[in-house]
C-alpha angles and dihedrals in degrees: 000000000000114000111220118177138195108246130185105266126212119218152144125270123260103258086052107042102094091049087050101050124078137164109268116287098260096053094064122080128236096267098036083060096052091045090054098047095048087045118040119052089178100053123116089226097080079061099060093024098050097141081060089098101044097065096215137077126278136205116261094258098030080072094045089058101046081049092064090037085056084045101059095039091059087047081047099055098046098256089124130031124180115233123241118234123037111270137170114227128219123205131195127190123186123175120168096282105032141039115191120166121169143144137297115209144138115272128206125259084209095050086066098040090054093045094249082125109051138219128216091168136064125233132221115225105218092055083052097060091051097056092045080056100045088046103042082053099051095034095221158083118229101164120048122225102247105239128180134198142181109295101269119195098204086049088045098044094059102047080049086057099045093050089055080080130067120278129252091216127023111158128142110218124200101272079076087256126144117210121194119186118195106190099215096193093141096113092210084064093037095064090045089060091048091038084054097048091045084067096054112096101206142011123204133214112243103173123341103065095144088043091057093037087056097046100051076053095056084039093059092041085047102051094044090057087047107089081185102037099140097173100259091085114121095243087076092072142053134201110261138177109227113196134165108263094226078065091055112109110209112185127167144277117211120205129224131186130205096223143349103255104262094307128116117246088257090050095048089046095048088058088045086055089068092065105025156059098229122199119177104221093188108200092347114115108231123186121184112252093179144053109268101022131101152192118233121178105194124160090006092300134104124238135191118216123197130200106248086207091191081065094057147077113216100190105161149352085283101056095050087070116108096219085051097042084050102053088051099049103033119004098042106035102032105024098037096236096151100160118031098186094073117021126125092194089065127064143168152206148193107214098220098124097028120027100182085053094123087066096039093053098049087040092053094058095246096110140023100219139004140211141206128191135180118264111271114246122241077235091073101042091056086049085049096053097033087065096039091245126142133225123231111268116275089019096138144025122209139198148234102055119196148241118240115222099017089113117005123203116206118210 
């Protein structure tokens, strides 16, 4: 059963709200930042971003620190008020292609030690570490771990209900995006939200592994420094967006590599040849429309590649994914790509903004050779996690993605 419970948000006040909220800090370039900062008084993002006006570097937790000073000047002055009584929150997000609306609650620290929230990445500890510390240092979440979960009716018939009223927020902002906010603090609605996830068997990360990993890590520090911890403090949650995983949205991540190890186009293709079917597509654009099979743009021409299955070993729910079934037959073995999490040799990329990216990357000199693969299915995450196995790095990517300060939770 996964515990979610309402919390005391703190958030900015309607006519504000579109001005607060930003993307999160690493999506924005160097000069929309700076637009944004120079511009904006009101923007979340002189909260995560403090050391902006004093031009020079600061230490690591010099910075902490001037976040939760920035925090509590915008809780000072009024830019942010918490609310009163404990709500959940539901958000709903609609751009021209997608609509995704789901719940924000406090999730248990508990739920993902004892594996009722599920894992499909793995984490890097030292990144971990960073984060505990960032966090033990501001005291809060601002941006919820996207979480995602079976459709459930009971689940789907209240936020139905509550979006029948007007909503507390409804602002566009300038990515083309509508938000919509509906504040459930009616109790007798509230315990119908926890008594539904209770039933609900297992939760799934989407996006936000390392913020989870690293708040289970401030939780247990906490707790040991606590001669009263008792398990309700509100350390031994964190802010999540739960949405209905028929609403998740996975979409894939291509591979490039600078070079080809030392081998001439004939030669690579030759080794390919082990694995694969391959078919030269010249100037035509060819996108993979099945599992197991892949784009490659080598030499300014487009390949298929297709799986040789007898010439594979499918083992478990891991090795049937084509990332995974990639980096051991090419990228490993031909190409000497032995580590993805830190290689400068090996990029990636989302095409969202550019779908032929595989082509305009290669083309550009950056890379030697370029991959597409097919989007990986919510299916096969939940293999993945089910079995506590972990997907290659930069495997999927999900949307929504959300907005930071647009609820805060305080711990």
């Amino acid at each position: 059963m996964a515990i979610i419970k309402p919390f005391k948000a703190v958030r900015a006040s309607r006519d504000k709200v579109a001005l607060v909220s930003s993307k999160s800090y690493e999506t924005y370039t160097p000069a929309e930042l700076g637009a944004k900062l120079d511009f904006n008084p009101y923007t979340f993002l002189h909260v995560v971003n403090p050391d902006y006006k004093y031009l020079q570097e600061v230490s690591t937790e010099r910075r902490f620190q001037l976040v939760q000073n920035r925090y509590s000047d915008f809780k000072r002055n009024k830019i942010f008020n918490q609310d009163t009584i404990p709500a959940f929150y539901i958000y709903e997000r609609i751009d021209a292609n997608n609509t995704f609306c789901g719940i924000i609650g406090a999730t248990s620290i508990d739920d993902y030690l004892n594996n009722v929230i599920k894992k499909h990445e793995g984490t890097i500890h030292k990144r971990e570490r960073l984060f505990e510390k960032y966090l033990k240092i501001i005291g809060f979440n601002a941006e919820p771990v996207l979480l995602t979960f079976r459709d459930d009716e009971t689940l789907e018939e209240i936020i139905n209900q509550e979006k029948a009223k007007n909503p507390e927020y409804e602002f566009s902002t300038t990515d083309k995006m509508l938000h919509k906010l509906w504040v459930v603090s009616d109790e007798n609605i509230t315990q119908k939200i926890t008594k539904a996830f209770a039933k609900i068997e297992a939760l799934y990360i989407a996006d936000g592994h390392h913020r989870t990993a690293s708040s289970a890590l401030l939780a247990k520090d906490l707790a040991s420094e606590n001669e009263n911890h008792n398990g309700t403090e509100a350390y031994n949650y964190f802010m999540s967006y739960l949405i209905p995983e028929s609403q998740l949205k996975i979409s894939e991540f291509n591979r490039f590599v600078k070079d080809l190890n030392g081998l001439s186009v004939n030669e690579f293709l030759e080794k390919l040849s082990v694995h694969f079917v391959i078919h030269n597509r010249g100037q035509l654009i060819y996108f993979p429309d099945k599992k197991h099979h892949f784009s490659m743009y080598l030499n300014d021409e487009f390949y298929s590649l297709y799986l040789k299955e007898n010439e594979y070993t499918f083992t478990n729910a891991l090795s049937k994914l084509d990332s995974e079934i990639l980096f051991r037959t090419v990228l490993e073995p031909i190409l000497g790509v032995k580590d993805l999490t830190n290689n400068d040799r090996v990029g990636h990329s989302d095409n969202k903004k550019d779908v032929i990216s595989i082509k305009t990357k290669v083309d550009s000199g950056l890379y030697t050779v370029g991959f597409s693969l097919t989007a990986v299915t919510i299916v096969e995450l939940k293999e993945i996690a089910d079995a506590n196995l972990k997907m290659p790095p930069k495997t999927t990517y999900i949307q929504p993605k959300l907005r930071s300060g647009l609820t805060v939770y305080e711990f």
